[in-house]
C-alpha positions in Angstrom: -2.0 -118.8 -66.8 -3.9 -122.4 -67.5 -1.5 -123.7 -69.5 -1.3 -127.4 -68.6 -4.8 -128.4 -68.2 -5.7 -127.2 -71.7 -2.1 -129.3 -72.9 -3.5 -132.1 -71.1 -7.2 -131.8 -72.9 -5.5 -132.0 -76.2 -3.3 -135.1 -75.5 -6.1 -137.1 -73.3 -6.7 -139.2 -76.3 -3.3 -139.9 -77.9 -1.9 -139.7 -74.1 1.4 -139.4 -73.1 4.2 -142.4 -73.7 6.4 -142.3 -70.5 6.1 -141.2 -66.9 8.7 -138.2 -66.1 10.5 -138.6 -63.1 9.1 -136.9 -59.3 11.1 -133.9 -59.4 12.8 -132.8 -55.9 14.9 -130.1 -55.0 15.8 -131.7 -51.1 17.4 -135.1 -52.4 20.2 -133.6 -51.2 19.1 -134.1 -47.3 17.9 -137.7 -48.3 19.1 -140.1 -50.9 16.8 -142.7 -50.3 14.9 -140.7 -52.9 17.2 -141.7 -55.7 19.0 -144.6 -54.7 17.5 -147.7 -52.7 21.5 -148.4 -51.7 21.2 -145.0 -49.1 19.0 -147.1 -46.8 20.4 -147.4 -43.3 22.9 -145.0 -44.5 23.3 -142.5 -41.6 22.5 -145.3 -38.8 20.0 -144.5 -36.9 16.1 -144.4 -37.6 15.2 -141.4 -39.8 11.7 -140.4 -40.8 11.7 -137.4 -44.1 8.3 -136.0 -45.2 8.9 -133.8 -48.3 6.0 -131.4 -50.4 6.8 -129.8 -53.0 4.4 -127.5 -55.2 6.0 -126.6 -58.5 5.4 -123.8 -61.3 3.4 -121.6 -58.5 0.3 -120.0 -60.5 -0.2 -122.7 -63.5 -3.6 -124.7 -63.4 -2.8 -128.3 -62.7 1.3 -127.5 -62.1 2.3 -130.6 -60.2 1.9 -131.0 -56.8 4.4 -134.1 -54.8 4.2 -135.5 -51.3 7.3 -138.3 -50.3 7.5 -140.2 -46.9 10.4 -141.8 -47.1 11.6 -144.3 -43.5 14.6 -145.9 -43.1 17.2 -147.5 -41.0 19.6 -150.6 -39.5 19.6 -153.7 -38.7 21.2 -154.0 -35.1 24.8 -155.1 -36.9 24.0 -152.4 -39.0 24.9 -154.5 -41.7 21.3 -154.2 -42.8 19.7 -151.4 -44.0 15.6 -151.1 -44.7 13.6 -148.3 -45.9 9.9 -147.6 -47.4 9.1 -144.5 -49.7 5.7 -143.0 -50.5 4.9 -140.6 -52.9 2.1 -139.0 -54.2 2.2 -137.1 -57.4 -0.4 -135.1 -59.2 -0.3 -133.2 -62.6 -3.2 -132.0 -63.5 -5.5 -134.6 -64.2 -3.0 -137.1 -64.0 -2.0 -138.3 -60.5 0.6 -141.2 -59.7 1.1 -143.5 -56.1 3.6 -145.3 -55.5 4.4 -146.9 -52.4 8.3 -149.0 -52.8 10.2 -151.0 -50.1 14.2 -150.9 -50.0 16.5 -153.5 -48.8 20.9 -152.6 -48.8 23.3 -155.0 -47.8 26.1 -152.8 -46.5 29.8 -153.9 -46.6 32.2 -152.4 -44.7 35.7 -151.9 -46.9 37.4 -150.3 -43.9 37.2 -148.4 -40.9 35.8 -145.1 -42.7 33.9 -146.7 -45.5 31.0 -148.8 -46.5 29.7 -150.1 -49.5 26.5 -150.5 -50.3 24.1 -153.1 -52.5 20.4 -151.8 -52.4 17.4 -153.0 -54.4 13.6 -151.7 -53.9 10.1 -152.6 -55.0 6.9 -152.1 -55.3 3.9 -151.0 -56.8 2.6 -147.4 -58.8 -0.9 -146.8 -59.1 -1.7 -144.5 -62.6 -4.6 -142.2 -63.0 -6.2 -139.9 -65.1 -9.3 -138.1 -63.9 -11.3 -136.5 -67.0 -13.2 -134.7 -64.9 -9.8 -132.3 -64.5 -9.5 -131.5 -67.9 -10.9 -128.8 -70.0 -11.5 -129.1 -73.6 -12.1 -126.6 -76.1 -15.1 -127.6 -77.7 -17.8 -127.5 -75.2 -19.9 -129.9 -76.4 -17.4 -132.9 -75.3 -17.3 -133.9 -71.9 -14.9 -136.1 -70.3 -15.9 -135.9 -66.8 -17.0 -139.3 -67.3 -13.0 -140.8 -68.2 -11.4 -142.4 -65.8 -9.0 -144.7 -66.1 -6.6 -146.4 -64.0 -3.2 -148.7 -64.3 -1.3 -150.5 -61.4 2.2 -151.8 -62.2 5.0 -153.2 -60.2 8.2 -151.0 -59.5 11.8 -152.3 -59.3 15.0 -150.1 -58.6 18.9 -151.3 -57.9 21.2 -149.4 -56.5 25.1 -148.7 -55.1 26.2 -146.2 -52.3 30.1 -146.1 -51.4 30.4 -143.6 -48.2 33.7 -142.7 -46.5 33.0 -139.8 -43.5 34.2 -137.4 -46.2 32.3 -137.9 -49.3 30.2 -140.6 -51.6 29.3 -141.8 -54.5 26.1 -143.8 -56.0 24.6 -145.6 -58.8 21.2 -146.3 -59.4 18.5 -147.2 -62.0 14.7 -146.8 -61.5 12.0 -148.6 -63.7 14.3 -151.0 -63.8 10.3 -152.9 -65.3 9.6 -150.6 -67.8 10.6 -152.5 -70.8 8.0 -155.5 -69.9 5.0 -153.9 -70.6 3.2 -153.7 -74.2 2.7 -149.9 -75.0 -1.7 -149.2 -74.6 -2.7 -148.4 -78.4 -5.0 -145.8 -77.1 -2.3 -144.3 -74.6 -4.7 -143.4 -71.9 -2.1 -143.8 -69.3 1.1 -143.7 -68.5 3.8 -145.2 -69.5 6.6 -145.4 -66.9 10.3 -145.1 -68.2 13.7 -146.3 -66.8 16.2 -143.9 -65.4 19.6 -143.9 -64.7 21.6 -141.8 -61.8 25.0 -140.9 -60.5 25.5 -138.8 -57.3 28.3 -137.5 -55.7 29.5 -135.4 -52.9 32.1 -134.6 -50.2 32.5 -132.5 -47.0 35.2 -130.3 -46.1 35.6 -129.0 -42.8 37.2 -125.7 -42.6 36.8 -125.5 -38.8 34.5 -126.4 -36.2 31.9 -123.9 -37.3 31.6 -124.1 -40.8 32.1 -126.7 -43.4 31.4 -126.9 -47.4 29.7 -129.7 -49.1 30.0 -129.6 -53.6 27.6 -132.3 -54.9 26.4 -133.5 -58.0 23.5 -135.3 -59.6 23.5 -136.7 -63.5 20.2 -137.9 -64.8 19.7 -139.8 -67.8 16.9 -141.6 -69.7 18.3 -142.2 -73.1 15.6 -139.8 -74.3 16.7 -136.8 -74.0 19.0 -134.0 -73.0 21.8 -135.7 -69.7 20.1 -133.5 -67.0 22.8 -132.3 -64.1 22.7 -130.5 -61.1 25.2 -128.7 -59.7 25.0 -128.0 -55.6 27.1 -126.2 -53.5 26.1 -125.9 -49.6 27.9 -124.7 -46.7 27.1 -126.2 -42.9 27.1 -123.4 -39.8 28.0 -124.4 -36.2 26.5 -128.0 -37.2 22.8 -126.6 -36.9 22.0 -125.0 -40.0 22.8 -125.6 -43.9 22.5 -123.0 -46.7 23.1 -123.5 -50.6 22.2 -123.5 -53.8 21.3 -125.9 -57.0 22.1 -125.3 -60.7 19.5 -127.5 -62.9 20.4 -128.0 -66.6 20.2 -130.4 -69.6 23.1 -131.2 -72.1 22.7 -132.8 -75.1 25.4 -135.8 -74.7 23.9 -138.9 -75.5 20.6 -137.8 -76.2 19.8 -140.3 -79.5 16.3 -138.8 -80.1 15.6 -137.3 -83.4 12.2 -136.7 -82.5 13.2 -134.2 -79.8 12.3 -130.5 -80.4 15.0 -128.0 -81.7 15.9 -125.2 -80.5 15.0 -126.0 -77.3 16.3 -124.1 -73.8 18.1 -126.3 -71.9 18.7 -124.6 -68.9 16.2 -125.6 -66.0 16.5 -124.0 -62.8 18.4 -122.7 -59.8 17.3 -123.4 -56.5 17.9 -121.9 -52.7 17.9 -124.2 -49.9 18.1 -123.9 -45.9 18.3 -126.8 -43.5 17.8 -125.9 -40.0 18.3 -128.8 -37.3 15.8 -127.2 -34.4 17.4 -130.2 -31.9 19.2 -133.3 -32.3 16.1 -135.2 -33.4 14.1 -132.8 -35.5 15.3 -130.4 -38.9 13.4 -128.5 -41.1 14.0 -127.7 -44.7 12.5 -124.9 -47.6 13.9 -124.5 -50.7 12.3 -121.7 -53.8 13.2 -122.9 -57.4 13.3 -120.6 -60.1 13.0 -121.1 -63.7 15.5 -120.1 -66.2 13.4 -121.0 -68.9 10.1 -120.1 -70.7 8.6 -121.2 -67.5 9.3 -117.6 -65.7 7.2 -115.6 -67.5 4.3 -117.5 -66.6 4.7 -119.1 -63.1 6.3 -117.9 -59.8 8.7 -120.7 -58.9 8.7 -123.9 -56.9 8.3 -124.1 -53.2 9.6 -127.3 -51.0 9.0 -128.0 -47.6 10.6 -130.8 -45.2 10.6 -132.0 -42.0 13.2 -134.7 -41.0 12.7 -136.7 -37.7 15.6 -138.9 -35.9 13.4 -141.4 -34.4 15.9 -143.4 -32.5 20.0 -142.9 -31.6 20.5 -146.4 -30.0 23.1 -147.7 -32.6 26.5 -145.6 -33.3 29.3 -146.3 -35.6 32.1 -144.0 -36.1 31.3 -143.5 -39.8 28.3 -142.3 -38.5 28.2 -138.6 -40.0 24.5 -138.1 -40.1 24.7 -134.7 -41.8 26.9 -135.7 -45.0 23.9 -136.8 -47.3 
């Protein structure tokens, strides 16, 4: 069942290239995750803690924490955000702490157009003392090393009240820094994404949202999930994620054959308790490998409205 600390042992000295992206099931609550262009988006002050503990029963299976805040200027022609996360893999660990400015344009009286840009800075670390090794004379307790570099992301979000559509690129920095020779820490790498959605409203008790997410890094595999959720008497949300890779416009030949390229599916509930105050779970389970070995993912949320004093009438906070 220790799989990954002894993986990480044998790479601490020729460490890892590039930083994988924070994995979350919930962006589909919050897009400030993935695009800096989704602040101010639903118009009122909104606080989202998320933790997520993936591959239950590996040692060292990654563990993530995001605080994400954001909201509107009084013209609400101004959105702001800020985004914390904390991610640990083993003896890796990253923090990253990013602030989000979107201009918002409005193209009508049911849609706005977004412009969003974020930065800020990632701390990388790698603790020895979490590794094992499998000669036991060698001890790495003593290794620590440490790397802090600035973030940048860019974004676009185009809302109507009935569906959306973004574009946005994270690491946007990643090709400014020299690769370390001794690759003691991480590398972080540029990714690319495209989210969409709609809503359809089949009455006043229950309405359908499909969404999408394509992920790309130039890599590897085009990674896509496939949501479909379905909103009761505007209180509680239930659905379900598809997680997969596709070999597209994957260009590296370095990449390992034979490789499974299904991911995951994931369930999801959303329950808003009151007006102000929603909670959120969702269980991921592998379709690869991975199942034999570990007992799923496990995401909690809690989402707080912390003020209502602006409206709009595109306001439709439970869209995306």
């Amino acid at each position: 069942m220790g799989i990954l600390v002894p993986l990480l042992s044998i790479s601490c000295i020729s460490w890892v290239k590039a930083q994988q992206a924070v994995q979350f099931s919930q962006y589909v609550f919050n897009g400030l995750i993935l695009n800096p262009a989704y602040a101010g988006y639903k118009e009122q002050t909104n606080a989202h803690l998320i933790y997520r503990s993936q591959w239950i029963g590996l040692q060292g299976a990654p563990t993530t924490v995001s605080f994400t805040l954001d909201g509107v200027s009084h013209s609400a022609n101004h959105g702001f955000g800020l985004e914390i996360v904390d991610d640990k893999l083993g003896a890796q660990s990253n923090l990253q702490a990013d602030l989000s400015y979107a201009y918002r344009l409005n193209i009508n009286e049911v849609s706005r157009l977004s412009f969003g840009v974020s930065a800020g800075i990632t701390q990388y670390k790698l603790d020895g003392s979490g590794l094992n090794t499998y000669d036991p004379t060698e001890n790495l307790a003593s290794l620590v090393k440490n790397n802090t570099r600035p973030d940048l992301s860019a974004g676009l979000f185009y809302a109507t009240d009935r569906y959306f559509i973004g574009l946005s690129a994270t690491g946007l920095l990643s090709n400014s820094f020299t690769q370390n020779p001794n690759f003691y820490v991480i590398q972080p790498t540029r990714y690319f994404y495209l989210t969409w959605g709609a809503l359809f409203n089949f009455n006043d008790d229950l309405s359908m949202k499909p969404s999408l997410l394509l992920k790309e890094d130039f890599k590897g595999p085009l990674n896509a999930d496939f949501n479909l959720f379905f909103l009761f008497h505007e209180k509680l949300w239930v659905g379900g994620s598809y997680r997969a890779g596709y070999n597209i416009l994957n260009t590296n030949p370095q990449l390992q054959a034979g490789l499974s390229l299904q991911d995951a599916g994931s369930f999801m509930v959303e329950y808003y308790v009151n007006p102000t105050l929603r909670i959120g779970y969702s269980y991921d389970y592998s379709f690869n490998s991975l199942q034999t070995v570990s007992g799923g993912s496990h995401e909690l949320s809690i989402g707080l409205q912390l003020s209502n004093w602006y409206h709009h009438r595109l306001e439709n906070p439970r869209l995306f």
